[in-house]
Structure formats: structure tokens, C-alpha cells
C-alpha positions in Angstrom: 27.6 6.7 -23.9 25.4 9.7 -25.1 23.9 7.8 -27.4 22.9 5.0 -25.2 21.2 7.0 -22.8 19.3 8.6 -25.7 18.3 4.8 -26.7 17.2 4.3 -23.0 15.1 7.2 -22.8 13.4 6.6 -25.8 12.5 2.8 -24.9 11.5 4.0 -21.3 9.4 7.1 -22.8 7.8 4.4 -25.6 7.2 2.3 -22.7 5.1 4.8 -20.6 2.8 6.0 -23.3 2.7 2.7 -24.7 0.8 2.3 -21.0 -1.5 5.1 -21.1 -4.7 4.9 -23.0 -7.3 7.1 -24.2 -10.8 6.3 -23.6 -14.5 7.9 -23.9 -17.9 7.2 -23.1 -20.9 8.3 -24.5 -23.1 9.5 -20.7 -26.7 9.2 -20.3 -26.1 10.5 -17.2 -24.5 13.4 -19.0 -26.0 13.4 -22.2 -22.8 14.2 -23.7 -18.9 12.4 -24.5 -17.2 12.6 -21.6 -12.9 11.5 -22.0 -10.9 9.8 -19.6 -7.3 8.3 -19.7 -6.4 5.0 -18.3 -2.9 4.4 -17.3 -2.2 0.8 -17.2 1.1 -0.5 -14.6 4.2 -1.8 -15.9 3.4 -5.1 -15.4 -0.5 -5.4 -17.1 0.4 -7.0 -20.3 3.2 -8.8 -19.0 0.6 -10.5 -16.3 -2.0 -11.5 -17.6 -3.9 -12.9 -14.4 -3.0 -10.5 -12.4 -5.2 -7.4 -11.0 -4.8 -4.1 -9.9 -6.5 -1.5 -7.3 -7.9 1.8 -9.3 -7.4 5.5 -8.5 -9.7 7.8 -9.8 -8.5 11.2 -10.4 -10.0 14.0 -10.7 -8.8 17.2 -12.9 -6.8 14.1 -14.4 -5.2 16.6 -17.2 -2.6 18.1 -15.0 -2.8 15.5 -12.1 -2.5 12.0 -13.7 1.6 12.8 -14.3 2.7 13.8 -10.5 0.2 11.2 -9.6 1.7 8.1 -11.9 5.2 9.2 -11.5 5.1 8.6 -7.6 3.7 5.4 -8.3 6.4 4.5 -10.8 8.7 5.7 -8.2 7.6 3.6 -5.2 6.6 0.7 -6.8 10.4 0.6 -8.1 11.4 0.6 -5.1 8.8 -1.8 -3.9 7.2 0.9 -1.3 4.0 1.0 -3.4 1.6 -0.9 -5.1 1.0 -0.7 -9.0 -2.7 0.5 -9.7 -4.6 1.2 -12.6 -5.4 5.2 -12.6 -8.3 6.9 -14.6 -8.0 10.4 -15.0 -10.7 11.8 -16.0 -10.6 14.7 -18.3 -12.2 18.0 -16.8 -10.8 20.7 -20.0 -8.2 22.2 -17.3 -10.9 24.2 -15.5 -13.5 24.3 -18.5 -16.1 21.7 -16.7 -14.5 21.0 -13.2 -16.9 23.7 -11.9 -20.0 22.7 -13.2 -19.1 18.9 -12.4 -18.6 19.9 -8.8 -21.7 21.8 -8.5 -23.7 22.0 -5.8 -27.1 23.5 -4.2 -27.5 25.7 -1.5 -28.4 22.8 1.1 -24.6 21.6 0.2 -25.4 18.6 -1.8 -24.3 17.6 -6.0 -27.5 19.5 -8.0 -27.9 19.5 -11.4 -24.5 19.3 -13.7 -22.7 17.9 -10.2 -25.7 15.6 -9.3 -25.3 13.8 -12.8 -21.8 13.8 -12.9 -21.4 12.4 -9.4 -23.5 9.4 -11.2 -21.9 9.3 -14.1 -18.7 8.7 -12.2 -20.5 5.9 -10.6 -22.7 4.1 -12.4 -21.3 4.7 -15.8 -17.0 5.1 -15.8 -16.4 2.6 -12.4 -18.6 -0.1 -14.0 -17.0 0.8 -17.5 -13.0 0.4 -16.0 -14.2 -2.7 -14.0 -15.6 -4.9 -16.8 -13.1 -4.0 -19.9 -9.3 -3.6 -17.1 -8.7 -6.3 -14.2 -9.1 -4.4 -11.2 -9.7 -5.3 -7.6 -12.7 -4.1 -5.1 -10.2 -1.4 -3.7 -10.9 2.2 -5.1 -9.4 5.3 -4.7 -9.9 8.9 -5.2 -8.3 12.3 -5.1 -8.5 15.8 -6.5 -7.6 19.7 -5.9 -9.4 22.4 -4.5 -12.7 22.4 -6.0 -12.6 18.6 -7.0 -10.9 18.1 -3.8 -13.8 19.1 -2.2 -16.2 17.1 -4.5 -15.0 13.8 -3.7 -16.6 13.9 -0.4 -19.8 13.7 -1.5 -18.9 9.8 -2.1 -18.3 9.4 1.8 -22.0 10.8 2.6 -23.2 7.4 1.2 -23.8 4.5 4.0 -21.7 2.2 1.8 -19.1 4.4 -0.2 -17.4 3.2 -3.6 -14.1 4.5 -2.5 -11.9 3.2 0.2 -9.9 5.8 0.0 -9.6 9.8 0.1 -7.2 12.2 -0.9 -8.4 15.6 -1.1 -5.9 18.1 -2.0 -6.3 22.1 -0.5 -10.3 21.6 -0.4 -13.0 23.8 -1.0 -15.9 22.6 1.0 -19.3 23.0 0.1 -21.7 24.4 3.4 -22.0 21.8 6.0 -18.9 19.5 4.6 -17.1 19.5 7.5 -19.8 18.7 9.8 -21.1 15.5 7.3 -17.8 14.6 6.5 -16.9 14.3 10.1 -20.4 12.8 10.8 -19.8 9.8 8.5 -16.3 9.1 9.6 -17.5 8.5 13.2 -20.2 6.0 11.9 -18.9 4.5 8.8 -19.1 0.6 9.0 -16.1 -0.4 6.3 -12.3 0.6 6.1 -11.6 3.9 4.9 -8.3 6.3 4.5 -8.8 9.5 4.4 -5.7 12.1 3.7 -6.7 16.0 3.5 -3.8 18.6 2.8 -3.6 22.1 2.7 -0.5 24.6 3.5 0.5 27.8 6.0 -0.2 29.5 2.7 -3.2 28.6 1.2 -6.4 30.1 0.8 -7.9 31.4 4.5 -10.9 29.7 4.2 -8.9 26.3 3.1 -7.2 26.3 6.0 -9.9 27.4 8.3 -12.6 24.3 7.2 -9.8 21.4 7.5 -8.3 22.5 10.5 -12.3 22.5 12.0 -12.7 19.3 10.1 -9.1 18.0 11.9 -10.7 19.0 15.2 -13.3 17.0 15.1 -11.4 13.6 13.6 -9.1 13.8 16.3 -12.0 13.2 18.8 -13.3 10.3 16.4 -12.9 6.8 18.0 -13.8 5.0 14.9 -11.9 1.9 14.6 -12.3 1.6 11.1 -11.1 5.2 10.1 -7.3 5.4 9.4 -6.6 9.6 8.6 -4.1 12.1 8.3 -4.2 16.1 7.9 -0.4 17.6 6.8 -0.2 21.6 6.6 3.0 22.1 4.8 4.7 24.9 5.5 6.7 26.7 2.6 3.9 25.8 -0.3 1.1 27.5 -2.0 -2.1 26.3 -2.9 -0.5 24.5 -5.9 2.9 23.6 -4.9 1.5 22.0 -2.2 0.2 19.2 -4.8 3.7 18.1 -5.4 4.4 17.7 -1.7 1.1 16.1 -0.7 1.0 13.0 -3.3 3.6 11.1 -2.2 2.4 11.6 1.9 -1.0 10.5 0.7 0.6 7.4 -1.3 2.6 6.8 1.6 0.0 6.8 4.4 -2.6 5.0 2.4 -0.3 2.2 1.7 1.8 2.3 5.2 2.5 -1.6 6.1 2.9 -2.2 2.5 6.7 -2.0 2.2 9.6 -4.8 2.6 10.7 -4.2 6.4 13.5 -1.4 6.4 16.3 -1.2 8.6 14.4 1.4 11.2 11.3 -1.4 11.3 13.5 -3.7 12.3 15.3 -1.9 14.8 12.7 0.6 16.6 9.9 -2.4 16.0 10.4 -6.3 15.5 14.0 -5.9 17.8 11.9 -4.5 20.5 9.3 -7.0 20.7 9.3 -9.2 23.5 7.4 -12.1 21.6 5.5 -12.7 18.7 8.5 -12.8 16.3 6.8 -14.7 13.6 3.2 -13.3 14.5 4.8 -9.9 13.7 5.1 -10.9 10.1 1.9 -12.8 9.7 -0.1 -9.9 10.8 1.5 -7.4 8.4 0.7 -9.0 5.6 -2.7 -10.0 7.2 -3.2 -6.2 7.5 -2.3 -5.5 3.5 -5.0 -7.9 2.2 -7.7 -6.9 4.7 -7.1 -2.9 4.8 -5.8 -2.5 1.5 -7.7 -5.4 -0.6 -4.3 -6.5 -2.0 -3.3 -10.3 -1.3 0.2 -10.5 -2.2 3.1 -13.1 -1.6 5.3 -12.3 2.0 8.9 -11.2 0.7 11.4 -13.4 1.2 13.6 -10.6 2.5 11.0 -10.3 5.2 11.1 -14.1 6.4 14.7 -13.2 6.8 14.4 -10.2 8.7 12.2 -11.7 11.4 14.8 -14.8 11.3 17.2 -12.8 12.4 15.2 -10.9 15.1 14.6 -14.9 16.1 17.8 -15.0 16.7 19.2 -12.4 18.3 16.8 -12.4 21.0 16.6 -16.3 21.3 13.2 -16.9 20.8 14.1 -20.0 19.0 10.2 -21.8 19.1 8.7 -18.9 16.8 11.3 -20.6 13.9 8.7 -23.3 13.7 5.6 -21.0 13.6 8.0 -19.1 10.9 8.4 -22.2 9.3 4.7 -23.4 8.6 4.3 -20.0 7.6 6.7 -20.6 5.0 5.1 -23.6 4.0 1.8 -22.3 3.2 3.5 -19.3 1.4 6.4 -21.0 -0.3 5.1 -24.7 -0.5 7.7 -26.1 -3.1 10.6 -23.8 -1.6 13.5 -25.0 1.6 12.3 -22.0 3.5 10.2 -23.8 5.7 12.2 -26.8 6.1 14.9 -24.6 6.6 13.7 -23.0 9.1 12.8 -26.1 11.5 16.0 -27.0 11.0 17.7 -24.0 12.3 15.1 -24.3 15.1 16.0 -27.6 16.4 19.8 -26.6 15.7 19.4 -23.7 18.0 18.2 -26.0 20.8 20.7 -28.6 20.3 18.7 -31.0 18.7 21.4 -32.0 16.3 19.8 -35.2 14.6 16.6 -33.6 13.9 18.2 -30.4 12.7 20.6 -32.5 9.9 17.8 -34.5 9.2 15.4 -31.7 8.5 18.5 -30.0 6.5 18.3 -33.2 4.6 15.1 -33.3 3.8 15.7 -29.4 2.7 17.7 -30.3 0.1 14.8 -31.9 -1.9 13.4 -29.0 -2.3 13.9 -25.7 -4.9 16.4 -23.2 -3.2 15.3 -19.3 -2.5 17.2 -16.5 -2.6 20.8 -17.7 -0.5 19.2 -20.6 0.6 20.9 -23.4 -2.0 21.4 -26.5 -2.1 25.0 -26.3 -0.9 24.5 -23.9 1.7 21.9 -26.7 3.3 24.5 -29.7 2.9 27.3 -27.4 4.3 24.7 -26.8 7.7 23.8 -30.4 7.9 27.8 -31.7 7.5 28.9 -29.3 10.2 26.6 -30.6 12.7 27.8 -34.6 12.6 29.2 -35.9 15.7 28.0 -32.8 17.7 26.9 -33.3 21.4 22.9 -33.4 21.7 22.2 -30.9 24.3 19.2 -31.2 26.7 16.2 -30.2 25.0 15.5 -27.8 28.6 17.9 -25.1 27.5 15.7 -24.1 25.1 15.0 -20.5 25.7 11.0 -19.5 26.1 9.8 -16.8 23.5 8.1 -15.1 26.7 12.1 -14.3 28.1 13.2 -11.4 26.1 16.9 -11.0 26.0 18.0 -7.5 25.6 19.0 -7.2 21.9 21.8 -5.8 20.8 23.0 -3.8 17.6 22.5 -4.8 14.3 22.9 -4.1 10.6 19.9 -4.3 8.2 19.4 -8.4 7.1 20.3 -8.6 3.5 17.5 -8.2 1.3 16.6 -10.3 -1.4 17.8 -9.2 -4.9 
């Protein structure tokens, strides 16, 4: 047994650094080498067509491991996405401070100015053209990098779509332009700051004036969130912060728990099947990632469907599960059970039927169809005016969690 789990950690350990690959550039903008690291997901060589957002981190030496490991984590779990990080190398400390340097109007001058465009013009445009990546960026750093970042949201059309800066230290008049552009940017944009009830004074003093003034920002298209955690320093913090800034940045993304269903979807009183189209309508237009509707989640909102007798939303279900499993039962299914519930026997068997043509998905097989369809001959049509409306909620009553989907 010893010996195995030596074997697995070796093959897991082969596989991670078999993922992570060291790159450089020669910068005009810098006029020197400049390295980087690109950590590729799990699933890039395996997926060939498939492509990936990018996180660029900043002081990528000691943050691309916390960083990568919570992404591991989540995506395991199927809470997070899988993304292509560069971590750009900053010689733990040796060049973060002349890369973040600024003038005295608060504004990247000399070593910062070019390395603000090198990250720009020269390392995005490098990882775009040579890794498959999609248009949705994101960026984070600590303290003095952390405070760097922002410079990217003083443009009128920023590069990044999303901001995680770590225990910040603001240049002079920061706060004021960061909170500026937030209240007239034009595009989606997260923006996650952290700091803790230990950290530097000054730290804490310029986000909680920068938290001030989001709070009274009515900006539609600016989804933020400040945490001050409360037994961490100005590092530890770090460990605490990635996974809330994962987890806020990519909120909506994961399969519907148990606490969705029950605090959310149960408590609906209509809009069943909307409920599920406009989650994963939110992922591909907030997040830039267009990705196939779990099945686990079709079941989930079937059984919402059910339990509160909105039986019409199982056809809008339905030709939503045409369009997003075409060659699967699910959709056919699903009208079945629909005409079922309102006593439409014939139509339900026959629909049953015509499920059986099709591949099965997860428990839907092929038996399991033929076993609904025999149960229903020689049953009583009932009038079609039973039918419960969707707009007459019935008062839903406790439930476990639907099965998920191995």
C-alpha cells in the first residue's frame, strides 16, 4: 500500500510539472530578457480544440503555487474553471519595485511605464498567439504589485476583466482613479481587494476609503468585493484571500448545490427552466466561458418542476435540452414527463417512445424510458384543465439534494 501511494504521487507530481513551462522573451520595451512561467490545465494536451481564460500573476515566483493549487482544487470539484496562468518572474523582490514604479503625479514612469507595456504589448500578445486562450484576462498580485495592477483599470478599455489585488499599496490618488473608473467603466469587470485587521495602517486605511466609495457606485457593470480577514498578517492573508477571490470571480459557475436549490430555485415562484437558462447565460456573457449545462443541473430544476407543479416549464426545459444535448433523450424525456404530469397519457408514452431512439444520459436509459412508457397503458386520460399554471406556486416542501451526475 506504501508503495502505491508512492507510485501515485510520483505520477501526479510528473503530471504537474510536466504542465508548467518555462518561457522568456527578449523586451524592447525592456531592453532586457524578462522570464515567465506558463502553467498549462490538466486537460490542454488532452483537448486539443479547446481554450482556456489566462491569469496573469504578478510576483509569479512565490504566488503561481497557492494560486494553481486552488484552481486544481476547485476545478476537481467542478467549482472552478481551468485557466492558463503566466507568472511572471519578478527575482522574489529583486525587480518588483522598479517594475511597479511610479512618478510623483501617481502614474507608471520610467522602469514601471515600460514594464506596464511590456506586459501588454509584448507577454499578452506572446501567450495569445503560441497557448489557446479566450478574450477573458485576469490579474492579481501582493502589496506593491497589488497595487500596480490598477494602473490597467485607468485605461477606457482595460485588458483585464478581472482584479485581484492582494494587501495593496496604492500609489497617490489610487483610490480616487480607481474608484473614478469603476463608476464609468463601459465593459464587465470583477474587482476583489483584500487586506486584514493586521496589516499595514496605511493598507487598511486606502481600501477601506476605496470600499467607501464602491459601495456608493451604481455601476451595473461592476461586480466587487472587499474581505478584511481577521486573524492574518499581511502575508498569511494571501492564503486566505485566493480562494475568496476565485470564488467570487467565478460565482454562478458551479453545478447547483444542495443550498442553491433549497434557499434559491425551491423558492421561486416561476421561471423553473428560465432559472437555468440564465445561469449559464450569465457564465458565457460575464465570464467569457461558453460551456455545456450539466446534466445534474437539468435534473435539479426537474425536480424543483416537480415539486412545485409547474409542470409547463418541462417543455421549455425540454427545448432547452434539445439545443444543448441534440442527439441525447433528455429533451424528449422531458416532454414526456410533461404531458405525463397533466394526464396526457398517449402523448406522454408516445414521446417516451420516440425517447428511446435516442443515446441515453446519465440514468436516463433505454430501459428506464420503456419501463415509463409500459406503466402508463390503459391509464385514464385526465382533462387537460387540471393542469397546474406555473404562475400558482405551491408551497414546497423538504427535500434532499437531486442526485448528481457521476
Amino acid at each position: 500500500m506504501k508503495m502505491k501511494s508512492i507510485l501515485l504521487f510520483l505520477m501526479v507530481s510528473v503530471a504537474t510539472f510536466a504542465q508548467k513551462i518555462e518561457e522568456k522573451i527578449q523586451s524592447k520595451k525592456l531592453n532586457d530578457e524578462r522570464t515567465f512561467s506558463i502553467i498549462t490545465p490538466a486537460s490542454y494536451e488532452s483537448n486539443p480544440t479547446k481554450k482556456y481564460p489566462v491569469l496573469v500573476l504578478l510576483d509569479g515566483e512565490y504566488l503561481a503555487d497557492p494560486f494553481s493549487g486552488i484552481l486544481k482544487y476547485g476545478n476537481y470539484w467542478d467549482d472552478l474553471p481551468e485557466m492558463i496562468i503566466v507568472a511572471v518572474n519578478q527575482n522574489y523582490g529583486e525587480t518588483r519595485f522598479n517594475d511597479s514604479n511610479f512618478g510623483e503625479d501617481g502614474l507608471p514612469a520610467e522602469s514601471g511605464a515600460k514594464f506596464f507595456e511590456f506586459i501588454g504589448f509584448e507577454l499578452l500578445p506572446y501567450v495569445q498567439q503560441k497557448y489557446r486562450t479566450l478574450p477573458f484576462r485576469m490579474i492579481a498580485g501582493h502589496d506593491t504589485t497589488a497595487g500596480f495592477l490598477n494602473f490597467y483599470l485607468y485605461k477606457d478599455d482595460p485588458i483585464f476583466n478581472a482584479f485581484i489585488s492582494l494587501s495593496p499599496e496604492m500609489a497617490p490618488l489610487m483610490v480616487d482613479r480607481i474608484a473614478e473608473r469603476l463608476s464609468k467603466i463601459q465593459q464587465p469587470v470583477f474587482y476583489y481587494q483584500a487586506t486584514s485587521k493586521a496589516d499595514l495602517e496605511e493598507i487598511q486605511e486606502n481600501t477601506k476609503k476605496l470600499d467607501d466609495f464602491a459601495k456608493e457606485i451604481k455601476n451595473p457593470n461592476v461586480i466587487y468585493r472587499y474581505d478584511v480577514f481577521q486573524n492574518t498578517s499581511h502575508y498569511s492573508l494571501v492564503a486566505e484571500a485566493i480562494p475568496s477571490a476565485f470564488y467570487f470571480v467565478f460565482n454562478g459557475y458551479q453545478p447547483i448545490s444542495k443550498l442553491e436549490f433549497n434557499e434559491k430555485i425551491l423558492k421561486l415562484e416561476s421561471g423553473y427552466a428560465q432559472y437555468l437558462i440564465d445561469k449559464y447565460d450569465y457564465i458565457e456573457k460575464k465570464i467569457g466561458l461558453k460551456i455545456q449545462p450539466r446534466y445534474s443541473d437539468f435534473k435539479a430544476i426537474e425536480a424543483a418542476i416537480l415539486k412545485n407543479k409547474a409542470y409547463s416549464d418541462l417543455e421549455i426545459l425540454g427545448a432547452y435540452a434539445d439545443k444543448q444535448y441534440p442527439k441525447t433523450m433528455l429533451g424528449t424525456y422531458h416532454r414526456g414527463l410533461y404531458f405525463e404530469k397533466i394526464g396526457q397519457f398517449k402523448r406522454a408514452a408516445k414521446e417516451y417512445q420516440n425517447a428511446y431512439t435516442k443515446a441515453e444520459i446519465g440514468d436516463l436509459t433505454k430501459s428506464y424510458i420503456l419501463d415509463r412508457a409500459e406503466a402508463l397503458k390503459g391509464k385514464k386520460e385526465e382533462p387537460k384543465a387540471e393542469e397546474v399554471p406555473t404562475d400558482t406556486p405551491v408551497e414546497p416542501v423538504p427535500t434532499e439534494e437531486p442526485k448528481k451526475d457521476e
